[in-house]
N, C-alpha and C positions, 0 to 999 in steps of 0.2 A: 509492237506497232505494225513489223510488217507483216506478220503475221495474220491479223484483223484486217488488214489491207487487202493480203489475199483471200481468207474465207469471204468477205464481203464483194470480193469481185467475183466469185465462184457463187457465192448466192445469189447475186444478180444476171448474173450468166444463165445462171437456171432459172431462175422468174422469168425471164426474156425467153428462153428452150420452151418452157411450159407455159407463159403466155400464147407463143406462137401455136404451139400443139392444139390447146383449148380452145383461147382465142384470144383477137388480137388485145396485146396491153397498150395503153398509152401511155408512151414515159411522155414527160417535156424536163426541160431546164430553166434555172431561173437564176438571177444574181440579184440578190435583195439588196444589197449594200450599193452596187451599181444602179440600182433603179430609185432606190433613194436619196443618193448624189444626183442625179441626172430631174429631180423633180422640181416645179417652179419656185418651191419655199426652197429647196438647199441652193440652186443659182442665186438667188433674192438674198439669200441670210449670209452666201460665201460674198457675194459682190457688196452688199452692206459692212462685213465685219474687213473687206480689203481696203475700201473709202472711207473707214473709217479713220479718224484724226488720230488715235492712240496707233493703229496699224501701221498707219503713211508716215508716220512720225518716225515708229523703228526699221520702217523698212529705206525711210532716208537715210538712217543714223547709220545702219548696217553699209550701206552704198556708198558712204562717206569714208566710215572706216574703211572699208575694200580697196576705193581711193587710198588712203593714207599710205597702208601697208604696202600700197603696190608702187607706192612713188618713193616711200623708205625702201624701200628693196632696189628699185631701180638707183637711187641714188648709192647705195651700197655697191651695189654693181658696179657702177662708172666710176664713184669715187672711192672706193673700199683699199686699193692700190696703195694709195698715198698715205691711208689713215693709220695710227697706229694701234697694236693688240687693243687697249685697253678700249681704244674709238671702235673700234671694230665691236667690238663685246658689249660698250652700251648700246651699239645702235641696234644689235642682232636683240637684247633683254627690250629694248624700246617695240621694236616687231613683233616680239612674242606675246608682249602684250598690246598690241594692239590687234593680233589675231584673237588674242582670248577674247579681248570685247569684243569682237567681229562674232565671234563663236556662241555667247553669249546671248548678243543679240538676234541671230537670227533662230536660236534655240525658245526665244520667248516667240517667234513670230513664228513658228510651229507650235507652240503650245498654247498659241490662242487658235491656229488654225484646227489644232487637236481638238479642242474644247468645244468650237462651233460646229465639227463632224461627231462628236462626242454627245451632244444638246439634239442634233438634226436625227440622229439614230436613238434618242429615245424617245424622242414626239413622236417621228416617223414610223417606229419597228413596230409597235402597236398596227400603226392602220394600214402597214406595208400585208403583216401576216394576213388580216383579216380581209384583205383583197384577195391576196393568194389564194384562202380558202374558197374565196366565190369563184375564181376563175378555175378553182381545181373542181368543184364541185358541177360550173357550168357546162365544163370540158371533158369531166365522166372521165378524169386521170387513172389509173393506177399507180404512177409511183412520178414522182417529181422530186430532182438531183439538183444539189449546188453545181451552177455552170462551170465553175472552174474543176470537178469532178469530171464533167464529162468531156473525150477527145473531140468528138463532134457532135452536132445539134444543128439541124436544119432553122432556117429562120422560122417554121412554124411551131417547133419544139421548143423556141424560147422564149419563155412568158415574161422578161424584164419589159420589152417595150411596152407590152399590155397591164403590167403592173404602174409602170409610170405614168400611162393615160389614168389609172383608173386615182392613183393617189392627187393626182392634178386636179381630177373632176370633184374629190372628195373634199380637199381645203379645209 
């Protein structure tokens, strides 16, 4: 792996050497996953699937457990003293599970959050790409890098904002 890490930073090294020689290249940068969170369907469909009743529901239930755990714990704390081994040991098994349901639940409320970023990247990655190409094609690119790839990138170099205007206009 590191290997390909370095010959590709060495290839690029030299496309950039011999762009500049020949002439000038135009790199940009782009985060496509970033510009498809940030579009007016994934705000609309994450603020839908958070209000929603099934969501508010466990995300009560988790807030309640958290409650529970932390006022069993506290109360262990203060009165743990006086209790003896065996009080001690159901109330630490009583805590343990009620982290596991804590744990639990808020495991399902990632995985419907998963699911709704999961849903948004396959509508999305279709007409995200096919944006890209217009704007690479309108911009006369030579080479366009995932953002998180590159150490810096001018704000004209990075097509996310322009990808999220154009996915907006598309609907």
């Amino acid at each position: 792996m590191f290997k390909f890490v370095k010959v590709s930073a060495i290839l690029l090294a030299g496309l950039l050497f011999a762009g500049t020689v020949s002439a000038q290249t135009k790199v940009a940068v782009v985060n496509i996953q970033a510009a498809i969170m940030s579009t007016e369907k994934a705000t609309s469909k994450i603020n839908a699937l958070k209000t929603s009743s099934e969501y508010s529901q466990l995300q009560n239930s988790a807030e309640s457990i958290r409650a529970e755990v932390q006022k069993m714990a506290e109360d262990a704390q203060k009165n743990g003293v006086t209790w003896s081994e065996e009080k001690k040991a159901e109330q630490q098994r009583k805590i343990n599970f009620k982290r596991s349901d804590f744990e639990t639940t808020v495991k399902k409320l990632r995985a419907m959050e998963g699911q709704a970023v999961q849903d948004l990247q396959k509508d999305l990655l279709p007409k995200a790409k096919a944006a890209l190409e217009e704007v690479i094609k309108e911009q006369k690119l030579d080479l366009v890098l995932d953002a998180s790839a590159a150490v810096y990138a001018g704000k004209t170099a990075n097509l996310t904002e322009e990808l999220v205007k154009r996915l907006n206009a598309a609907k």
